[in-house]
C-alpha positions as CSV (number, residue, x, y, z in Angstrom):
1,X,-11.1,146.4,-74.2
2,X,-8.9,149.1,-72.0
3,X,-9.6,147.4,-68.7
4,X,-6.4,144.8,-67.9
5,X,-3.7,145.6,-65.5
6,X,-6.0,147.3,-63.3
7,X,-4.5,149.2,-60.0
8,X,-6.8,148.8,-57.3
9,X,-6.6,152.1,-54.6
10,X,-9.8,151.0,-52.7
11,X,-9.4,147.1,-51.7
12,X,-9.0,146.1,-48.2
13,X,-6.9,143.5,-45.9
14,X,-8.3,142.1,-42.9
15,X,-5.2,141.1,-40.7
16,X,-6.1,138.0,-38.8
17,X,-5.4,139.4,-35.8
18,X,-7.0,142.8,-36.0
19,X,-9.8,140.9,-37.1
20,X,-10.1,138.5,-34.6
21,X,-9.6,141.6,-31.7
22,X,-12.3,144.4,-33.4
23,X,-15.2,142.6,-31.3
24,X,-13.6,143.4,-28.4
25,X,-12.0,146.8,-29.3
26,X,-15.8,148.5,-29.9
27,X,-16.5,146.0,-33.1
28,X,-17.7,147.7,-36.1
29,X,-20.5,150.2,-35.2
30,X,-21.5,150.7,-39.1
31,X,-23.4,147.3,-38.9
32,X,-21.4,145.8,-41.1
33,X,-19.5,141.8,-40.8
34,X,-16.0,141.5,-41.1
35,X,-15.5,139.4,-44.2
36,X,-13.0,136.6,-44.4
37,X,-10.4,137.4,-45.7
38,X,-6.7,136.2,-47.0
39,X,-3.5,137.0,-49.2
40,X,-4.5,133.8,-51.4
41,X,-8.7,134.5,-51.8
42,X,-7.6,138.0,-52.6
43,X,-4.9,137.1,-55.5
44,X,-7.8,134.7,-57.1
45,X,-10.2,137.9,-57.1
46,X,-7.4,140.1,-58.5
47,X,-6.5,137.5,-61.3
48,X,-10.8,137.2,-62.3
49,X,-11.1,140.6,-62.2
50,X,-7.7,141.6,-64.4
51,X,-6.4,143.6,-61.0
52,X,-2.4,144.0,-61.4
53,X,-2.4,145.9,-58.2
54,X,-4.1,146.2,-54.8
55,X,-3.2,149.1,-52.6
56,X,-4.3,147.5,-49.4
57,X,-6.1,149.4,-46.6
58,X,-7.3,148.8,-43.4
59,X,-11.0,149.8,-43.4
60,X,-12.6,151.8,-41.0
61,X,-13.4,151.0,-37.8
62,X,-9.5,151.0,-38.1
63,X,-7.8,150.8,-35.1
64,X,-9.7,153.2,-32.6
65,X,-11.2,150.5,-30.7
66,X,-7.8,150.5,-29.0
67,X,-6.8,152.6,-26.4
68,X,-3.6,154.7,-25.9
69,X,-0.2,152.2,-26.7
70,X,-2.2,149.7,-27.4
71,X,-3.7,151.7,-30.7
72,X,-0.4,152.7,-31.4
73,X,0.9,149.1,-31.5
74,X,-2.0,147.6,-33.3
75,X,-1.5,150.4,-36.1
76,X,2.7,149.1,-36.2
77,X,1.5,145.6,-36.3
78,X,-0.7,146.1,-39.3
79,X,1.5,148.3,-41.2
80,X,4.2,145.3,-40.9
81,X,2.2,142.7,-41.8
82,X,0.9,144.2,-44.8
83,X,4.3,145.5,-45.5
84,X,5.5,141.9,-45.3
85,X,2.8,141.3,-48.1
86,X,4.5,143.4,-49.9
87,X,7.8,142.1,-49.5
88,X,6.5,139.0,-50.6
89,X,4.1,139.9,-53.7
90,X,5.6,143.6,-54.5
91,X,3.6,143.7,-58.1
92,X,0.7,142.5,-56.6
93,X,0.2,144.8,-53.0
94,X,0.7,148.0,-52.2
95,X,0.5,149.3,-48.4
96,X,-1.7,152.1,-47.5
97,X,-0.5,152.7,-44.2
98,X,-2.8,152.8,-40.8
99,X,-2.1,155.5,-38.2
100,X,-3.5,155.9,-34.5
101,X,-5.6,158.8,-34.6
102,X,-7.1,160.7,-32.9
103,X,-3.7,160.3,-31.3
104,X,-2.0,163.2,-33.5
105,X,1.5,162.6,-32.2
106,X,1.3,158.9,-32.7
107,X,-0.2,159.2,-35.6
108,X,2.5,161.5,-37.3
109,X,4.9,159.4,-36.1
110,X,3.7,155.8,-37.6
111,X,2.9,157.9,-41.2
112,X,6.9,159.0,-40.9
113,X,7.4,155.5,-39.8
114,X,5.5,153.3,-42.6
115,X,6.2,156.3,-45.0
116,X,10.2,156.4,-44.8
117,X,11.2,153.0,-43.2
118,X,8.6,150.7,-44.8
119,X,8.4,152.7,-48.1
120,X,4.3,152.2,-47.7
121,X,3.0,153.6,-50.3
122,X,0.5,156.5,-48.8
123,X,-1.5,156.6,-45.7
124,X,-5.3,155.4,-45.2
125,X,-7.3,158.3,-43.0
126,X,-11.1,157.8,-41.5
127,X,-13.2,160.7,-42.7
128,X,-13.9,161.6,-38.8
129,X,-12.5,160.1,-35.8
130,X,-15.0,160.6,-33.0
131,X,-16.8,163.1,-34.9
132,X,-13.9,165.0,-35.6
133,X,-13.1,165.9,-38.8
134,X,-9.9,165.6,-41.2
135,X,-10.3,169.1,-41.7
136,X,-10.2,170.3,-37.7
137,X,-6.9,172.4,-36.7
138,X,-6.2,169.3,-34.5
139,X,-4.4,167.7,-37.2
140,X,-2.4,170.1,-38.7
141,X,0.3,168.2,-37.9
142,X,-0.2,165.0,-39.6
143,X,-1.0,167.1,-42.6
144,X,2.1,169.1,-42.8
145,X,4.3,165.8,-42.6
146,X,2.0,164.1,-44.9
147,X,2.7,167.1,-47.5
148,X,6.2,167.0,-46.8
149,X,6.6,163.7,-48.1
150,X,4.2,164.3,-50.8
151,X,2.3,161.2,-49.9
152,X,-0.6,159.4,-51.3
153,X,-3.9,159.9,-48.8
154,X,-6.2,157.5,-49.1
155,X,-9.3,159.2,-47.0
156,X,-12.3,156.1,-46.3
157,X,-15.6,156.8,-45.1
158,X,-16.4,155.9,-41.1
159,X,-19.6,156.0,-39.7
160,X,-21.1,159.6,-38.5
161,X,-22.1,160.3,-34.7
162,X,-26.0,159.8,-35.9
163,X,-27.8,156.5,-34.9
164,X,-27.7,154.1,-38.1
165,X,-31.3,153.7,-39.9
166,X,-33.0,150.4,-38.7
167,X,-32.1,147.9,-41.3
168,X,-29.6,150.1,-43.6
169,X,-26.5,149.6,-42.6
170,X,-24.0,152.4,-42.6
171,X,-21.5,152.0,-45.7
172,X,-25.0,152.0,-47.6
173,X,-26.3,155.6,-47.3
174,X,-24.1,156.9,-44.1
175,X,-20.7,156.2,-45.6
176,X,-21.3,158.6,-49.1
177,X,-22.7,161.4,-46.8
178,X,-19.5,161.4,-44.5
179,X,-17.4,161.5,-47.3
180,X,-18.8,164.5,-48.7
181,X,-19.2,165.8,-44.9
182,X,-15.9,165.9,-44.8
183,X,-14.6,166.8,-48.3
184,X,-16.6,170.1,-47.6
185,X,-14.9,170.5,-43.9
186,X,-11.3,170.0,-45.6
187,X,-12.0,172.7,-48.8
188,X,-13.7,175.3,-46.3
189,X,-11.0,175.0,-43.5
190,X,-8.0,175.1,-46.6
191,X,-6.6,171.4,-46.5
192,X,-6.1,171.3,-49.6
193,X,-4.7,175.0,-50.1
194,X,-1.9,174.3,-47.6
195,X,-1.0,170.9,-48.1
196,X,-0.9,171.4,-52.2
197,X,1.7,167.8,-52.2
198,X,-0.3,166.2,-51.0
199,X,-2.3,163.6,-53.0
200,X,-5.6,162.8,-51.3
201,X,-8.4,160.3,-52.8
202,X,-11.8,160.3,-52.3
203,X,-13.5,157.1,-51.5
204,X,-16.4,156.0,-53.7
205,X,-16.3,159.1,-56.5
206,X,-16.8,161.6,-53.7
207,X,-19.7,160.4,-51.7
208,X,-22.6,163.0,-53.1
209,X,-19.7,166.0,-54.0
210,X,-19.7,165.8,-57.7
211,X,-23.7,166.2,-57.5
212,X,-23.9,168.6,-55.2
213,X,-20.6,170.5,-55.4
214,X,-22.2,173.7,-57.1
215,X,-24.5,174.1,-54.0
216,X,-21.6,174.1,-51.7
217,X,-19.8,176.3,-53.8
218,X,-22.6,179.1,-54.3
219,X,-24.1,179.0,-50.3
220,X,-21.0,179.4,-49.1
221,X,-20.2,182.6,-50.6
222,X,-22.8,184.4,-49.7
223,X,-22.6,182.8,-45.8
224,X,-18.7,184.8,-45.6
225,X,-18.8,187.1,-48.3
226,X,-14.8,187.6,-47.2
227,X,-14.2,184.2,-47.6
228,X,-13.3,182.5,-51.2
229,X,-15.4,182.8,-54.1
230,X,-17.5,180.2,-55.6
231,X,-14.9,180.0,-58.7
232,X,-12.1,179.7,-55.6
233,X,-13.9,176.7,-53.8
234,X,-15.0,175.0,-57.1
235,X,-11.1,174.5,-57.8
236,X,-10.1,173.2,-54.1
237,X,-12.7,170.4,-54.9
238,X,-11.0,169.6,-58.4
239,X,-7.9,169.1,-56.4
240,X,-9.1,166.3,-54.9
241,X,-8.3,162.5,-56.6
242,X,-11.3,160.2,-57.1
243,X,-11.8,156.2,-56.8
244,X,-14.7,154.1,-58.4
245,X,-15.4,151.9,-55.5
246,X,-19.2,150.9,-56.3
247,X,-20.0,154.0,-58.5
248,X,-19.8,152.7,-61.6
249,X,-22.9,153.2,-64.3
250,X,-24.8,155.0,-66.3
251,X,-26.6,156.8,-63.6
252,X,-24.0,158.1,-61.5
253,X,-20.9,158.9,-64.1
254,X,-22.7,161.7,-66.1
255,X,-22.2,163.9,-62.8
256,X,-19.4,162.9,-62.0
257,X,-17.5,162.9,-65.0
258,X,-18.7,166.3,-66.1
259,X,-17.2,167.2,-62.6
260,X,-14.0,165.5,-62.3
261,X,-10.8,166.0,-63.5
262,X,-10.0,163.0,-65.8
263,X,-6.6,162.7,-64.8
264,X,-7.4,161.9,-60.8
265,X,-10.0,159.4,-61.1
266,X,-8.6,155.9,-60.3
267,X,-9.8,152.6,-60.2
268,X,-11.7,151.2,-56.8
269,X,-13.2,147.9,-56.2
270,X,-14.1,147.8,-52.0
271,X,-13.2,144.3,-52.1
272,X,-13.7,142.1,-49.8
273,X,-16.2,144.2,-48.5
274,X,-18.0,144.6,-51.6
275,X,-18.8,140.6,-52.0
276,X,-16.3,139.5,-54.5
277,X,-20.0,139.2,-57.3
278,X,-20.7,142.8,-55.9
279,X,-17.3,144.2,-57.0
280,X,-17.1,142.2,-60.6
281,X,-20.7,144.0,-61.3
282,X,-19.1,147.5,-60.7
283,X,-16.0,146.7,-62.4
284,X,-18.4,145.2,-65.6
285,X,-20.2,148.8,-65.2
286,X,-17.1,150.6,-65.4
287,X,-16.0,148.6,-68.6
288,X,-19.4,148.5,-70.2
289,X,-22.1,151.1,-69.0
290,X,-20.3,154.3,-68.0
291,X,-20.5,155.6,-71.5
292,X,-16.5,155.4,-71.4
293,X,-14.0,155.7,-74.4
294,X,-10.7,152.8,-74.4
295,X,-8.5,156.4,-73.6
296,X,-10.5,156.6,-70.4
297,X,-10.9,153.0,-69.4
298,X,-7.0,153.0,-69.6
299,X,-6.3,156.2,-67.3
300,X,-8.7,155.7,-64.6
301,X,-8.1,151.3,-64.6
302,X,-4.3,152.1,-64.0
303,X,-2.7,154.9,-66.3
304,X,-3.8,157.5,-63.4
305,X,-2.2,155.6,-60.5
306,X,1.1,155.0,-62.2
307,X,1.2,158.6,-62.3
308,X,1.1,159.2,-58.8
309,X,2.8,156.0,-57.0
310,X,6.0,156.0,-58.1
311,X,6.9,152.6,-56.9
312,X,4.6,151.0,-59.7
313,X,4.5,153.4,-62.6
């Protein structure tokens, strides 16, 4: 079966000392607990789960708890830590790196930072900071030097500024609608048209985009009739890469692989926050019960990633 040497874009680190300071820096308002984490637990999940390669992220809150230089610092401190991972266990980590939005300035400056000094190996972005979105003229800036360096984006869900349902926790039902919240901010506002080098994933297969993408790219139309066409729209959204982060199955893949292009969907587990049981049932999904052929298993597992992290193709 296709599925060894996986490369794992959606897998997180928990940096003892970020983790330790979150419930004091706002905590996580998604109601979720901080797992525990560390370098060794995660290397025993890798080696069950046939995992070659985990692109480490920090996860969202991320570091906006923090205020002013002290965000700033906290996002250096992570990106060397995890960048030390790397230095230790290069085939095993990979560094997506944390910057300090909303500071923009900061925030271009730690991606140029971790980017060309640390050789990261792309950038992790929350789908809205404060309720702003990825796709607001604020951060033209970060985008232009993201596309400049041709980077990997790594875009993870954060909570959206509605109260969380009693007894659902965000990352449940909250995190897939502020993924697609924001996909369709970023292809209406021209992200993706303007930064064209720029590689950016899509947390858990798109949130609800590869379901509902035709909707978007009908309405809309007929909202601006001088804006892009449906056909336009449809092919900003295809530009867009994919993970599988807990959207494996037989329910969920027809959509979205009659949606996606084949050659950007890449391998997610969530892990740690996924419960290391939790992530091997996805993965088994993926392997077993998403109607797959070996050709696919091998591209989206790790034949997909190679292609666009250079450091482990």
């Amino acid at each position: 079966m296709a599925n060894t040497d996986r490369v794992d874009v959606h897998t997180h680190v928990v940096p003892p000392f970020w983790g330790e300071a979150l419930p004091s820096h706002g905590g996580d308002p998604s109601g979720w607990t901080t797992p525990a984490w560390s370098p060794e637990a995660h290397l025993a999940y890798m080696d069950d789960q046939r995992i070659a390669t985990s692109v480490l992220s920090v996860t969202a809150p991320s570091v906006v708890g923090w205020e002013g230089q002290e965000r700033r610092d906290m996002a250096r401190r992570v990106n060397e830590y995890v960048a030390d991972l790397v230095t230790r266990y290069p085939d095993r980590f990979g560094n997506f790196a944390t910057v300090p939005l909303p500071d923009v300035e900061g925030a271009v400056a730690e991606a140029e930072y971790a980017l060309d000094e640390l050789g990261a190996d792309g950038v992790v972005l929350m789908s809205n900071y404060a309720g702003v979105y990825l796709g607001d003229p604020k951060y033209t800036p970060l985008w232009e030097a993201l596309n400049r360096r041709s980077a990997v984006v790594f875009i993870h869900p954060a909570r959206p500024q509605i109260e969380t349902l009693a007894g659902v926790p965000g990352p449940l039902v909250d995190y897939p609608f502020d993924t697609t919240r924001n996909a369709v901010q970023m292809v209406f506002t021209g992200v993706l048209d303007r930064n064209p080098d720029a590689k950016i994933i899509l947390a858990h297969a798109g949130g609800f985009v590869p379901y509902a993408v035709m909707r978007f790219c009908e309405l809309q139309p007929a909202l601006d009739p001088n804006g892009p066409t449906t056909e336009e729209l449809l092919a900003q959204f295809k530009l867009f890469y994919w993970d599988t982060a807990l959207s494996s199955g037989p329910d969920a893949f027809p959509s979205f692989l009659a949606f996606a292009d084949h050659e950007r969907i890449l391998f997610g587990s969530d892990f740690p926050y996924a419960p290391a049981p939790v992530a091997a049932a996805f993965n088994h999904l993926l392997d077993t019960h998403s109607g797959l052929t070996d050709e696919q298993l091998t591209a989206f597992n790790h034949g997909n990633a190679k292609k666009i992290f250079g450091r482990l193709a």
